[in-house]
C-alpha positions in Angstrom: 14.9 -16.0 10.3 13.0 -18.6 7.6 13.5 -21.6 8.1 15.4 -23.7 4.7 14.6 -26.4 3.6 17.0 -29.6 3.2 18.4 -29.1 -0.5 17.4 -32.5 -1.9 14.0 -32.2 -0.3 13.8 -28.8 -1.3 13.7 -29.7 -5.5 11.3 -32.9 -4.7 8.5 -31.1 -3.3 9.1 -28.3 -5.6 8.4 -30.6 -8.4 5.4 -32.4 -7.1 3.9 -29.0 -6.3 4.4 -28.6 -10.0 3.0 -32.0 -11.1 0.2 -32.5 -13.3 -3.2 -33.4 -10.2 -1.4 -30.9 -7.9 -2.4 -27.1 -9.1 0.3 -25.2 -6.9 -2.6 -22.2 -7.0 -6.1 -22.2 -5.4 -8.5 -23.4 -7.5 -10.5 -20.4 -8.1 -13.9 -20.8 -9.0 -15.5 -17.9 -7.7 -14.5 -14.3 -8.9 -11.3 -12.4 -8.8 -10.5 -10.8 -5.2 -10.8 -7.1 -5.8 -7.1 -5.3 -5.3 -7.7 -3.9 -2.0 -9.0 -7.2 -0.4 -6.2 -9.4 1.2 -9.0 -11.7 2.8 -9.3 -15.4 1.7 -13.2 -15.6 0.7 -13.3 -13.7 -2.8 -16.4 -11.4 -3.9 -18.9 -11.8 -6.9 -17.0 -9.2 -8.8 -13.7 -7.9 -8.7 -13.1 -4.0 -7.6 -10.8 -1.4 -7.7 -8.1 -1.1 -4.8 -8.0 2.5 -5.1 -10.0 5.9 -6.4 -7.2 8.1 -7.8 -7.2 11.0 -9.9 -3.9 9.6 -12.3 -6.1 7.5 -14.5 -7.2 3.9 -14.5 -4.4 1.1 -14.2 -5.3 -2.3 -15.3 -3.7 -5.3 -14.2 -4.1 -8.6 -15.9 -2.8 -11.9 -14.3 -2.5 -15.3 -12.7 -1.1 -15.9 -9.1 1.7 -13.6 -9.4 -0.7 -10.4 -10.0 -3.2 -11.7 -7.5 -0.2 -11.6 -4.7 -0.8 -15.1 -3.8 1.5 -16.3 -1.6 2.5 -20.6 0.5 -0.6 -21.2 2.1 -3.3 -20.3 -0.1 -3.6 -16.6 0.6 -3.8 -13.8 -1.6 -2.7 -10.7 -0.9 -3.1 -8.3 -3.4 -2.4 -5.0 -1.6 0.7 -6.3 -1.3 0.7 -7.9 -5.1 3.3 -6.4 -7.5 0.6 -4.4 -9.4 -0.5 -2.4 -6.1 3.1 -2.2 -5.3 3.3 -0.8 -8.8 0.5 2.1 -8.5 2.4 3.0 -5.3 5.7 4.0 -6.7 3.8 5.5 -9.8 1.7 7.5 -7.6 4.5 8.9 -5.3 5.0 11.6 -7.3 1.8 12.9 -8.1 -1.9 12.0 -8.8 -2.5 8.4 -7.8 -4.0 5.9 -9.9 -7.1 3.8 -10.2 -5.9 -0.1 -9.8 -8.1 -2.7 -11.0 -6.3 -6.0 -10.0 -7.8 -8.4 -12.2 -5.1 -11.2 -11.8 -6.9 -14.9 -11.2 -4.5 -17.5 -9.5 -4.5 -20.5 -11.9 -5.3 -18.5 -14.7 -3.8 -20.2 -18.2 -3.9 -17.6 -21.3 -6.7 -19.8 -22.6 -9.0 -19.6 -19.6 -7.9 -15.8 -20.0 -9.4 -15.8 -23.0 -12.2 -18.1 -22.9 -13.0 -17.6 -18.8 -13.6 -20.7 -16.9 -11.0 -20.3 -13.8 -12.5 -17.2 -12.0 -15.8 -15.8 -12.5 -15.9 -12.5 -14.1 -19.3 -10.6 -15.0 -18.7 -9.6 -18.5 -17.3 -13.9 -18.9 -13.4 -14.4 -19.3 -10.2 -12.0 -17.4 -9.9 -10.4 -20.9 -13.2 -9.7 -21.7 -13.6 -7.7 -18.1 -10.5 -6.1 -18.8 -11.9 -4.6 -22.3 -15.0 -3.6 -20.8 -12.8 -1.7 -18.4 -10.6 -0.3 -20.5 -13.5 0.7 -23.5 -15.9 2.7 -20.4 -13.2 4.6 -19.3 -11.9 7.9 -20.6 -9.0 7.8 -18.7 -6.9 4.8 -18.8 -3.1 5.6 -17.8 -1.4 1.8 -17.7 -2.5 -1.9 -18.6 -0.1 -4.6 -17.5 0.0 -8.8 -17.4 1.5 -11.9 -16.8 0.6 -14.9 -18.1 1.7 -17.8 -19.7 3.5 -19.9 -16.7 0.7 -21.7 -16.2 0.4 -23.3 -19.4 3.7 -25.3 -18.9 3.1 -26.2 -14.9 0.9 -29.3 -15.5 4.3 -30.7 -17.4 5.9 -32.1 -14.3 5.1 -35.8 -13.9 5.2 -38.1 -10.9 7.1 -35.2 -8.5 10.4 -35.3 -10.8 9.8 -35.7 -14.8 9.5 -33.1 -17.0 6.9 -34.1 -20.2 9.0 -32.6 -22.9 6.1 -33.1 -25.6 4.0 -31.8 -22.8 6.4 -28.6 -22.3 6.6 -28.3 -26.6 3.0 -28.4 -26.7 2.4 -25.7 -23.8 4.5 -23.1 -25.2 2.9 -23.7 -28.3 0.3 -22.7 -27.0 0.9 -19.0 -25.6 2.6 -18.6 -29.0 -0.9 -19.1 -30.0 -3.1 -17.5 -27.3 -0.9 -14.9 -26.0 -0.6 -12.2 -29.2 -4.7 -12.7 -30.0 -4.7 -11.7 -26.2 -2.4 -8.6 -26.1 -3.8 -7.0 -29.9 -7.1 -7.3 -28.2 -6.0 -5.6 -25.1 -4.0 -2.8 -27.2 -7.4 -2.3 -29.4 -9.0 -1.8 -26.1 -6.9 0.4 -24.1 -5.7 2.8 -27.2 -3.1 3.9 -29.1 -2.0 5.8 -26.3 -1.6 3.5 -23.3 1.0 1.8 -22.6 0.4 -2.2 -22.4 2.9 -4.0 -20.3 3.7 -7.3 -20.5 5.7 -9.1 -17.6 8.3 -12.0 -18.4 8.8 -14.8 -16.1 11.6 -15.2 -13.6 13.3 -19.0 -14.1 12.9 -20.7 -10.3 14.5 -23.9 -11.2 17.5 -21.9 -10.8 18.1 -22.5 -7.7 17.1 -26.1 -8.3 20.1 -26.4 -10.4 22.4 -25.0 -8.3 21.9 -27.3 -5.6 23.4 -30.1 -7.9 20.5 -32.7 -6.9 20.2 -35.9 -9.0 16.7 -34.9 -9.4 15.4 -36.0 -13.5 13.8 -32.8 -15.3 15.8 -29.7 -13.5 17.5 -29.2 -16.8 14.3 -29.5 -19.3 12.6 -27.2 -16.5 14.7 -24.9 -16.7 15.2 -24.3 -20.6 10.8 -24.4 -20.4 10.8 -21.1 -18.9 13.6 -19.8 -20.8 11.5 -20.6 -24.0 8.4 -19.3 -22.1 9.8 -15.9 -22.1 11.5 -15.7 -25.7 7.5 -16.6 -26.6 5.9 -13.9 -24.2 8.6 -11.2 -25.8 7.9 -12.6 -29.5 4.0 -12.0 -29.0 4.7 -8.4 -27.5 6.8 -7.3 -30.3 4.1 -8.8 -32.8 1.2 -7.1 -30.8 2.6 -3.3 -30.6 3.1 -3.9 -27.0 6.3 -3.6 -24.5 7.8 -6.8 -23.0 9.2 -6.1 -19.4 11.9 -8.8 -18.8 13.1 -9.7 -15.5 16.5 -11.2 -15.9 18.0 -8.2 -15.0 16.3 -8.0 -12.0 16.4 -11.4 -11.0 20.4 -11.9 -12.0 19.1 -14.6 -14.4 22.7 -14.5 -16.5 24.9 -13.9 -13.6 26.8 -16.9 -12.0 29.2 -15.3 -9.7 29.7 -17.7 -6.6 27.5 -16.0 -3.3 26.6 -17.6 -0.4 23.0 -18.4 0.7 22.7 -19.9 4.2 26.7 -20.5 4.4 26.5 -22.4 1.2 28.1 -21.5 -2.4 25.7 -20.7 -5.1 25.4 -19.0 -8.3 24.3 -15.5 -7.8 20.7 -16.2 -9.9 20.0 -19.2 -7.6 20.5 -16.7 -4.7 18.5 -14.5 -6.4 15.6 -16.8 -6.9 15.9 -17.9 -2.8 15.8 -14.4 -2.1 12.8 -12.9 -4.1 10.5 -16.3 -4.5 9.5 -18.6 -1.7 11.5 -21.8 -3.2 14.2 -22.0 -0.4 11.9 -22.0 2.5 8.5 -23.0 1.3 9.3 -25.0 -1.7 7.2 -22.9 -3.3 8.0 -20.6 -6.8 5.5 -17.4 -5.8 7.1 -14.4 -4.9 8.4 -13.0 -1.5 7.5 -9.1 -0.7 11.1 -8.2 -1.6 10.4 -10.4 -4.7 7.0 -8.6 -5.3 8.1 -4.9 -4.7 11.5 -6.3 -7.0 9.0 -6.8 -9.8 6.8 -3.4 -8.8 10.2 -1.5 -9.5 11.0 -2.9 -12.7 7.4 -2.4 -13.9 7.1 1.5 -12.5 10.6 2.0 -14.3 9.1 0.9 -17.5 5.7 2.5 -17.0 7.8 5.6 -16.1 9.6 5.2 -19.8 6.4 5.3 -21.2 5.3 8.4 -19.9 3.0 7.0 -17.0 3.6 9.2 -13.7 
């Protein structure tokens, strides 16, 4: 059984892993870890996790495509995008993953490089490099964007509103330039992906902690994600929300350790490691959650 942590203890540290100084991510200043690596020392140059015959599937990121999980680790074989080219292969010819995903990774050191080290400079220049050499390119997905609004959380419990404006103003920016280069890349043909953001102060709210910022935390990520679909319907590419998934919009009463809660907050304790680790990255039930929602659309799209 994992272990919970007290409730009002739970949102503080949660914050302060949050805060501006305290990166909840590694610090990645060497490459990518390739996709079939789950080891903590990265290589020079990220690789693919597996030689299929169903095309090449590129996977764009930060810490959630990397698999990183409380701790510091990164396990990317476990990662939603492996999880992904699982299900899609089940059925027939498996596909060629290259896990790209860079834990820490804003969508301007996407685009600009400067988190992870990548041979051909930034995440999104290795990824058009992929995509342009190959002549068989099946699925591109990303996430990315959460990042940008992290560093708002001051002193362990204050949410920088002007902080929070400015940071989604900034996907708004980055984040279509991104995905139209990515389309021009991969082609008309392939399907480009792009993930939307589960909300984890959720399940901060529900505990009904006297904690300042829960509330403008919250309402960040729901405006992250209107931005992250607003750039995919501008950039001819398909936005993959999680609410759904993730019962976002449901707030039927369910119990989570023998207390009450809204059924997204148990959601969010269920499929991210906020509950027991005070910490928003996803659980493997969170991760293969996110793997079936992405095959379902990639499925839609005619990927097999």
């Amino acid at each position: 059984m994992r272990r919970t942590l007290p409730l009002a203890t739970l949102v503080v540290v949660t914050l302060a892993l949050t805060a501006c100084g305290g990166d909840p991510e590694p610090a990645a200043s060497s490459a990518a870890r390739p996709a079939a690596s789950s080891s903590a020392s990265p290589p020079t140059a990220p690789s693919a996790a597996a030689s299929g015959s169903g095309g090449l599937y590129v996977a764009l990121g930060d810490s959630l495509a990397a698999g990183y999980q409380p701790g510091g680790a990164e396990l990317r074989d476990t990662a939603y995008p492996a999880l992904t080219a699982t299900r899609l292969g089940a059925g027939g010819d498996a596909l060629t993953l290259e896990n790209l995903g860079c834990s820490g990774e804003t969508t301007t050191s996407l685009l600009k490089g400067g988190k992870c080290d990548f041979a051909a400079g930034s995440q999104l220049e290795q990824a058009e490099k992929l995509l342009r050499t190959s002549d068989d390119v099946s699925l591109v997905t990303i996430d990315i964007g959460g990042n940008d609004l992290l560093r708002c959380v001051r002193g362990g419990a204050r949410v920088d509103t002007a902080c929070v404006t400015a940071g989604v103003g900034t996907v708004k920016k980055n984040l279509p330039t991104i995905l139209k280069r990515l389309k021009a890349a991969a082609g008309d043909d392939v399907p480009v992906l792009v993930l939307g953001y589960y909300n984890p102060w959720l399940a901060a709210k529900a505990l009904n902690q006297p904690i300042k910022g829960v509330d403008a935390a919250a309402k960040a990520y729901t405006a992250l994600s209107t931005a992250i679909e607003s750039a995919a319907k501008t950039s001819d590419t398909t936005f993959v929300g999680l609410d759904q998934a993730f019962s976002t919009n449901d707030t039927t009463p369910t119990k989570v350790n023998g207390r009450s809660v809204p059924k997204n907050a148990a959601a969010i304790c269920t499929l991210t490691n906020i509950c027991t680790a005070a910490d928003i990255h996803l659980t493997d039930e969170g991760a293969a959650t996110v793997a079936r929602v992405l095959a379902k659309a990639a499925q839609k799209a005619r990927v097999s």
